[in-house]
C-alpha positions as CSV (number, residue, x, y, z in Angstrom):
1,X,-15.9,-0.8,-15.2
2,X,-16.2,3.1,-14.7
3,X,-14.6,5.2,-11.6
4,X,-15.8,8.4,-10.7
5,X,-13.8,11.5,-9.4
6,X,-14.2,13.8,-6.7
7,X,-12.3,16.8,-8.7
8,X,-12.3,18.0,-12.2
9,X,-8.4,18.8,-12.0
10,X,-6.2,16.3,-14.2
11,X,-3.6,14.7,-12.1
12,X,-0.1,15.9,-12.8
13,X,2.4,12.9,-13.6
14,X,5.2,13.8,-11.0
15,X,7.5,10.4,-12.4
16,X,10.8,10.0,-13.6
17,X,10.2,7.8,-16.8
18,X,13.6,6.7,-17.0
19,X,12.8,4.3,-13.8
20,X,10.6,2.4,-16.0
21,X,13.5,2.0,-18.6
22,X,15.2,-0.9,-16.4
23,X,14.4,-3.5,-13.7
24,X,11.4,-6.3,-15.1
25,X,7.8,-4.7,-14.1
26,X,4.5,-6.1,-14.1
27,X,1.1,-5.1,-13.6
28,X,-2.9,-5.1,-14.3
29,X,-4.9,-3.5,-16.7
30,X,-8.5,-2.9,-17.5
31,X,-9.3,-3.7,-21.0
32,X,-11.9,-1.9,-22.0
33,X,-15.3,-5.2,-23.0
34,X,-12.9,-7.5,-22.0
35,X,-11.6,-7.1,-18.2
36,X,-8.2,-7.0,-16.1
37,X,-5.1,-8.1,-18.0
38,X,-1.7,-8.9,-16.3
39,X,0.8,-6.9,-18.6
40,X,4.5,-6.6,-18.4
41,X,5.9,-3.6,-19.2
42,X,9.5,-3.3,-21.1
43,X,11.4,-0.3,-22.4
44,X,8.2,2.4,-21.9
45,X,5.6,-0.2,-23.8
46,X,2.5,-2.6,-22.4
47,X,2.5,-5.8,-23.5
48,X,-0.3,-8.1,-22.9
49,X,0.5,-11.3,-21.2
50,X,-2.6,-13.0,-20.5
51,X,-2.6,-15.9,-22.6
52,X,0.8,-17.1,-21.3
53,X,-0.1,-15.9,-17.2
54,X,-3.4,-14.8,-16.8
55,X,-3.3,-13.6,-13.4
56,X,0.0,-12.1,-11.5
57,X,-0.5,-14.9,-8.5
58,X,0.2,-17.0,-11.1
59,X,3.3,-15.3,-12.4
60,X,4.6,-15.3,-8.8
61,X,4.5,-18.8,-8.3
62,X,6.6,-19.6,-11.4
63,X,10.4,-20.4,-9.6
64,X,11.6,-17.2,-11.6
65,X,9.3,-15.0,-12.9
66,X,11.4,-12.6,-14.2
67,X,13.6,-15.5,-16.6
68,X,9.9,-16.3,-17.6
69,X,8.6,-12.8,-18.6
70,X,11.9,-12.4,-20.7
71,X,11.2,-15.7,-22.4
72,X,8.1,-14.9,-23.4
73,X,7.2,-14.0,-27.1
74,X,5.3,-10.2,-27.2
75,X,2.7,-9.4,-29.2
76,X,2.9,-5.8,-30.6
77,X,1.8,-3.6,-27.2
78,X,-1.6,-2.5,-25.9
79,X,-0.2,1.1,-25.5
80,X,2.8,3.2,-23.9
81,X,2.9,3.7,-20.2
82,X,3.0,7.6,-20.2
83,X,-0.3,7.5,-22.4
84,X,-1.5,4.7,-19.6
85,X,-0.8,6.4,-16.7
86,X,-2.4,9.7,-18.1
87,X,-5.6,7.6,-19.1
88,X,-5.5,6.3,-15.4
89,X,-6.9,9.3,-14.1
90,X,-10.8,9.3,-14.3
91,X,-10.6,13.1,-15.0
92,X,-8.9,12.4,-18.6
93,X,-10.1,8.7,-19.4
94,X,-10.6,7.5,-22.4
95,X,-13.1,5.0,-21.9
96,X,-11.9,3.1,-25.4
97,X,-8.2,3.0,-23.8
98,X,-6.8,0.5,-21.4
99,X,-6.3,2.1,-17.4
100,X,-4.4,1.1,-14.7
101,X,-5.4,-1.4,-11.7
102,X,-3.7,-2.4,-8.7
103,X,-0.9,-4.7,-9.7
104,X,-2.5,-7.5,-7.6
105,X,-5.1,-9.9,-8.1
106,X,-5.8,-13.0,-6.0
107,X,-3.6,-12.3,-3.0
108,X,-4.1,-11.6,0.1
109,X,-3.6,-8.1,1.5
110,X,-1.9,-8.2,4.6
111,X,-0.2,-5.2,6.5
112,X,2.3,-5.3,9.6
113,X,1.5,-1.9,12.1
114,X,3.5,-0.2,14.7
115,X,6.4,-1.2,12.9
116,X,8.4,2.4,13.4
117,X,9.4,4.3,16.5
118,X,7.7,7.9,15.1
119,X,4.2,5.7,14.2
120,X,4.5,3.7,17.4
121,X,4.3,6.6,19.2
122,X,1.7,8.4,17.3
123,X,-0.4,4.9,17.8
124,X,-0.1,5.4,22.0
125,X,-1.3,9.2,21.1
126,X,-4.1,8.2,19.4
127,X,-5.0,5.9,22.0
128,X,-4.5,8.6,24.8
129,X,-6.2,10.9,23.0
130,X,-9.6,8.9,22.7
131,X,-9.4,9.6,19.0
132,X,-9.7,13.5,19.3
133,X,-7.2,15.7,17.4
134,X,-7.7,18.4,19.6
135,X,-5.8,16.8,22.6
136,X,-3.0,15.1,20.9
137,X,-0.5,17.9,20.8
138,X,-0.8,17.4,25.6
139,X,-0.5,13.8,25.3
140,X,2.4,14.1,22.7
141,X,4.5,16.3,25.2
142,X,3.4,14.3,28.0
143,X,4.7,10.6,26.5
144,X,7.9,11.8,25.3
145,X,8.4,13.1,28.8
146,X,7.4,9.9,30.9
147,X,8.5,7.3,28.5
148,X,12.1,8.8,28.4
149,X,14.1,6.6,25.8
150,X,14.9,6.7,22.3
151,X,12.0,3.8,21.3
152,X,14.1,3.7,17.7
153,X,17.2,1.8,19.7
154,X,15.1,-0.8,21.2
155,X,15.0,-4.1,19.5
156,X,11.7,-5.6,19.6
157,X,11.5,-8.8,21.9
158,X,14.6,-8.0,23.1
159,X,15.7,-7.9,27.3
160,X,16.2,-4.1,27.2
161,X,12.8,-3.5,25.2
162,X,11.4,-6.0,28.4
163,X,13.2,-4.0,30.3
164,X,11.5,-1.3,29.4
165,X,8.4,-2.8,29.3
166,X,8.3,-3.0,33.3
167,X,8.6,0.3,33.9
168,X,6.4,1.4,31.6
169,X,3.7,-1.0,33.4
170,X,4.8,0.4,36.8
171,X,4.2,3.7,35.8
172,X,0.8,2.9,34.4
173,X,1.5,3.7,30.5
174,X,2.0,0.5,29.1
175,X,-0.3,0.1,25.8
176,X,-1.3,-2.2,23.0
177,X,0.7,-0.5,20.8
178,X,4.1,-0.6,23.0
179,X,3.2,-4.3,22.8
180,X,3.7,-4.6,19.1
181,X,6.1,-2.2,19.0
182,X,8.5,-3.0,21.0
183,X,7.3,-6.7,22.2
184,X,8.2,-9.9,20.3
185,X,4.8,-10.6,18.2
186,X,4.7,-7.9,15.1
187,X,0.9,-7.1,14.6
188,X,0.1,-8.1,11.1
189,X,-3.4,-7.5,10.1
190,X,-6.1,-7.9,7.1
191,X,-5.8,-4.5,5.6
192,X,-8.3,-5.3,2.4
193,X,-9.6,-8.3,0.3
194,X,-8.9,-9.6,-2.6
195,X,-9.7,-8.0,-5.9
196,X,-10.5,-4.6,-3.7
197,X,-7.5,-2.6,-4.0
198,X,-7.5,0.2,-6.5
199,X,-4.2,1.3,-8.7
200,X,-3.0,4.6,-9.9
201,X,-4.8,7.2,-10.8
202,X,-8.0,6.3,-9.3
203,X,-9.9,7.9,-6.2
204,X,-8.8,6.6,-2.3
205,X,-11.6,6.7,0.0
206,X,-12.1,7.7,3.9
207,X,-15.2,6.5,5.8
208,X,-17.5,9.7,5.7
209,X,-17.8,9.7,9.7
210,X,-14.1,10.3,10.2
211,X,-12.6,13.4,10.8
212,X,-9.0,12.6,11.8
213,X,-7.4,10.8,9.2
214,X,-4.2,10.5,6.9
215,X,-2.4,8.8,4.3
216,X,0.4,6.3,4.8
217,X,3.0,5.9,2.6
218,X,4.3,2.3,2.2
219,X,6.6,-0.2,0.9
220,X,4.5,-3.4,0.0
221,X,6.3,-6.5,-0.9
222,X,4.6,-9.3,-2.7
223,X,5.6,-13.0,-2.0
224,X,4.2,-16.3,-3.2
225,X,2.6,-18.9,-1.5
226,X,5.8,-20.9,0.1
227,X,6.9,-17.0,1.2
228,X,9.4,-16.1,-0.7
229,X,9.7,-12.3,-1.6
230,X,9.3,-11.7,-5.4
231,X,9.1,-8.0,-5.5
232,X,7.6,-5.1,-4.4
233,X,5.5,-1.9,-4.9
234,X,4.0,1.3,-3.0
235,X,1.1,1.2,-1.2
236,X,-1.2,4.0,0.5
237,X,-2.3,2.2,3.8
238,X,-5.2,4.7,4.0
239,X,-5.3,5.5,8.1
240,X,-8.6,6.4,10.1
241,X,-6.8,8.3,13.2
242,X,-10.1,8.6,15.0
243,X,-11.7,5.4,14.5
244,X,-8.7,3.6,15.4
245,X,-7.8,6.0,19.0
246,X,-11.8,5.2,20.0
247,X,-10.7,1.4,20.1
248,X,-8.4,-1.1,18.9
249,X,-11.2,-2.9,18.1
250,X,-12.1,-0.7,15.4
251,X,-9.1,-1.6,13.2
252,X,-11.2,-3.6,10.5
253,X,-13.3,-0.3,10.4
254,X,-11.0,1.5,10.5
255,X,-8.6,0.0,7.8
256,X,-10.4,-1.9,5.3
257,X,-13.4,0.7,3.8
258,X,-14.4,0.9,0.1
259,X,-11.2,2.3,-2.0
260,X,-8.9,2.7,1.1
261,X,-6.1,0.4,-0.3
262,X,-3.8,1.8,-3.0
263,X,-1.1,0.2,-4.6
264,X,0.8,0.8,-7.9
265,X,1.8,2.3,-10.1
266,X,3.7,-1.3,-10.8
267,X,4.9,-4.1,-9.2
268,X,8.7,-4.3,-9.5
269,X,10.0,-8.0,-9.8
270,X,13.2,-8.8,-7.5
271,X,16.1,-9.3,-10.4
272,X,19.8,-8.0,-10.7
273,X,18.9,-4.4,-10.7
274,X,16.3,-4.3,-7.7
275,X,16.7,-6.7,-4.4
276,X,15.5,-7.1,-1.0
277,X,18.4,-4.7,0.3
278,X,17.0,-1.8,-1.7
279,X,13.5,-2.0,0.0
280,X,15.3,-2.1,3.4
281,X,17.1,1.1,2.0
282,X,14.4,3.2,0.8
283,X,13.3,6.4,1.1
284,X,9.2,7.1,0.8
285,X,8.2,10.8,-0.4
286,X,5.3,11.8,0.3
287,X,3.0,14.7,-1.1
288,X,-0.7,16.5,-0.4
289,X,-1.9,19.1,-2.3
290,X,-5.2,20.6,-1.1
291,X,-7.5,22.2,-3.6
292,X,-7.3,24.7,-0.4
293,X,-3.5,25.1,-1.6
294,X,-2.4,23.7,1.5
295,X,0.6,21.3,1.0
296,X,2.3,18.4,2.7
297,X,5.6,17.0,2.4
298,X,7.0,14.3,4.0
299,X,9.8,10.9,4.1
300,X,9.7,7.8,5.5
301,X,12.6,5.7,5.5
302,X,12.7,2.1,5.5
303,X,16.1,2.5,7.3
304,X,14.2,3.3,10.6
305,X,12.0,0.0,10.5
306,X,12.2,-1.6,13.8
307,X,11.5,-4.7,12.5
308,X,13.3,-6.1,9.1
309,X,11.3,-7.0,6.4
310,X,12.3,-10.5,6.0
311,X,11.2,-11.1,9.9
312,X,8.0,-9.8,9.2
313,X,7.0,-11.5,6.2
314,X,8.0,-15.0,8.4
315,X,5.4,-13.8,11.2
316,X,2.8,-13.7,8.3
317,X,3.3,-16.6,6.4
318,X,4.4,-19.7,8.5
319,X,3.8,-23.1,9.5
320,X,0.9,-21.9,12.0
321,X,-0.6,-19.6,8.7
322,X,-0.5,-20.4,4.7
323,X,-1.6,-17.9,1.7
324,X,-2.3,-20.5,-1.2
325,X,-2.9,-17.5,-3.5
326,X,0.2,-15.5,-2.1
327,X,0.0,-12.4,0.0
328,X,1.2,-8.7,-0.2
329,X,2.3,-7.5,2.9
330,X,2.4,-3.4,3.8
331,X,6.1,-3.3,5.8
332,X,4.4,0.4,8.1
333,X,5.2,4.0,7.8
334,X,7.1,6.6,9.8
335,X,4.7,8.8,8.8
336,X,2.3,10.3,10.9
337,X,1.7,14.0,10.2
338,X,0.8,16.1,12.9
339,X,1.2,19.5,11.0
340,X,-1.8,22.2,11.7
341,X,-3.9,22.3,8.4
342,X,-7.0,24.5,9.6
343,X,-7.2,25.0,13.7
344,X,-3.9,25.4,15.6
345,X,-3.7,22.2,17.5
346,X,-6.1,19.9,15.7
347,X,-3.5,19.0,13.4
348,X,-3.4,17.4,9.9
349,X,-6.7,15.7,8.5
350,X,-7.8,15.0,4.6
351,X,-9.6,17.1,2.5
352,X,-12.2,16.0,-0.4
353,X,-10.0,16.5,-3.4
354,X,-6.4,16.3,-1.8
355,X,-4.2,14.6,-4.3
356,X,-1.9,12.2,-2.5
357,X,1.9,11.6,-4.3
358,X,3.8,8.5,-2.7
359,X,7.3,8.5,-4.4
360,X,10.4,6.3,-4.5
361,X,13.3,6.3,-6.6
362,X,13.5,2.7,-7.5
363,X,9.7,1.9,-7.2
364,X,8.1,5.1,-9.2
365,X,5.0,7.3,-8.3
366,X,2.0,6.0,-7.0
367,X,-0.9,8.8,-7.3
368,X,-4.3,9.3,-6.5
369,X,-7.3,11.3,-5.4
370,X,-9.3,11.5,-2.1
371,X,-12.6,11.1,-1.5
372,X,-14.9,9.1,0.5
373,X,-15.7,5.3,0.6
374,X,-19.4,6.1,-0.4
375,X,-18.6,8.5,-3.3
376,X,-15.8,6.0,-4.7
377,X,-16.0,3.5,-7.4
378,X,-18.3,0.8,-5.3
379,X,-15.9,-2.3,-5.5
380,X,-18.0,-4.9,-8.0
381,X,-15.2,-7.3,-9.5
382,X,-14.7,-9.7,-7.4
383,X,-13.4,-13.5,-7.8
384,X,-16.6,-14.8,-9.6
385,X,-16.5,-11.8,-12.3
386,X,-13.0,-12.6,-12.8
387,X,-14.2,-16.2,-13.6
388,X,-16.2,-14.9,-15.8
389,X,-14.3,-12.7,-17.5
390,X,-11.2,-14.9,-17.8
391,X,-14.1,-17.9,-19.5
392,X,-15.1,-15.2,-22.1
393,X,-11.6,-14.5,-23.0
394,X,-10.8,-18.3,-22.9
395,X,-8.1,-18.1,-20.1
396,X,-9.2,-20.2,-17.5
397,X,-6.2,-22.9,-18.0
398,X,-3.9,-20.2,-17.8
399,X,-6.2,-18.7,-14.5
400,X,-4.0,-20.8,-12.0
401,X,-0.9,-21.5,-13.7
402,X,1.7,-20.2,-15.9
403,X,1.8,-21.3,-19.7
404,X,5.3,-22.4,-21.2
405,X,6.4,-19.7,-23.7
């Protein structure tokens, strides 16, 4: 498994090591003539845990998989994470040296939009705007003006937000995203399949017909099949701005393209140092640097979610919907940048080359490079090569469950 890269630059590890020094983290590596591995990293080392969980839906499903990773008897480790995460960039691989994947396998990747004030209306400016950068700044002006309440104080599915609702209909400006945004059904979508995401280091990629487009910066919370939330990770929900103001219909173009899920640079198991109230309490960084020099800096933070997490991970999985192998579940972004990059007016948009940093304190640095979906790594592992490669490496009782230490 080789990636290309659209720039000969090395990736600059902007990460706090220490982070990695606590809290019980897990994630997947390619072994070089072997495959992905699910490792567990503890005190700055890689440990290989395949023959005891050989994939990390399987980890989640074990009642507590973070008594059961400190149970388990390590073997000396693959390599040290620094070393890893440098080795993750295509730029500087080491083809003979274990890399970085997304810390998923088998689950499904599911994402909940509109789920922010700022985004919500960024989504109805889109929409206005028929997809075209140039009149976004007008309609911008014009919504804050007509719409005339803070959208962050309504509750969604509330009586004021149905309040609100009606005279926004009267007045001709009710949308589809003021219906997820401020109505009682959250819209939770398919962002990518199985298998497809990529992890650190590696290039993101934007449909080569786009022109308005930008990253999102994202808590992602994993949860097992009977939807309970075992942890959680960053996530780059890579957004399509004109595709998706065209039409609505468009999402699934517009969202789920060759490389355009990220996630990484681990996935950090829920224990005594790390819980559910953290993620509600984050704050997202986020950086592009431009091989143009331009910059962009930005936070998101999960304090402003209009909806809590726990609410939308019960929309997702439920009696009405089930995720045998487990899900991951993007929780939305604030973010929706709208600073000039080239013409005054038109906004922000991606370059080839733009190096995208998603930080958080508690959850690490999740980086990579942008490109398009037809110049990135073509996704070719799918389930069937993971059969495969988990029969060569004799794993396939440990495929679906988790083996007793």
């Amino acid at each position: 498994m080789t990636e290309r890269s659209n720039s000969n630059s090395p990736l600059q590890l902007n990460y706090d090591a220490s982070i990695f020094d606590t809290g019980s983290w897990v994630g997947r590596v390619w072994l070089p003539d072997l495959g992905p591995a699910v490792v567990f990293v503890r005190a700055g080392a890689v440990h290989d845990i395949s023959s005891h969980v050989a994939t990390v839906s399987a980890l989640l499903e074990v009642a507590d998989p973070v008594a059961y990773l400190q149970g388990l008897p390590l073997a000396e480790p693959l390599i040290g994470l620094p070393r890893l995460l440098n080795n993750s960039d295509p730029v500087q691989r080491d083809p003979r040296q274990p890399w970085l994947l997304a810390p998923i396998d088998l689950q499904a990747v599911k994402a909940a939009g509109v789920t922010f004030a700022t985004s919500l209306l960024e989504r109805v400016v889109e929409e206005q705007a028929k997809g075209d950068p140039a009149k976004a700044d007008a309609v911008r002006e014009s919504l804050a003006k007509r719409i005339g309440a803070d959208l962050s104080q309504i509750v969604p599915g509330s009586a004021q937000a149905e309040a609100l609702r009606k005279v926004l209909v009267e007045q001709g400006l009710w949308s589809q995203y003021l219906e997820v945004g401020i109505g009682p059904d959250a819209e939770v979508f398919t962002k990518a399949q199985p298998l497809s995401a990529v992890g650190y280091g590696a290039d993101i990629g934007l449909h080569p017909k786009s022109s308005w487009n930008n990253p999102e910066p994202e808590v992602v919370l994993a949860v097992s099949s009977d939807g309970r939330i075992k942890g959680a990770m960053l996530g780059n929900d890579v957004n399509l701005r004109d595709f998706e103001g065209r039409s609505a219909l468009l999402l699934s173009k517009a969202k789920d393209n060759n490389a355009s899920t990220a996630l990484g640079p681990l996935l950090r198991l829920f224990d005594e140092s790390f819980c559910l109230q953290d993620v509600r309490n984050a704050e997202v960084d986020l950086k592009v640097e431009g091989e143009d020099g331009f910059i962009l800096s930005g936070r998101s933070s999960m304090r402003q979610i209009s909806r809590d997490p726990q609410d939308l991970v019960q929309q997702t999985i439920n009696e009405n919907h089930q995720y045998p192998d487990g899900l991951v579940l993007f929780l939305g972004t604030l973010f929706a940048p709208n600073q000039d990059r080239d013409q005054p007016g038109n906004g922000f948009t991606h370059k080839l080359g733009d190096v995208v940093s998603i930080s958080n304190s508690l959850l690490g640095t999740l980086c990579n490079r942008v490109t398009t979906s037809d110049q990135a790594s073509q996704w070719a592992f799918g389930l069937r090569s993971l059969i495969d490669s988990l029969g060569r490496r004799g794993l396939l009782e440990v495929a679906t469950a988790a083996r007793q230490p």
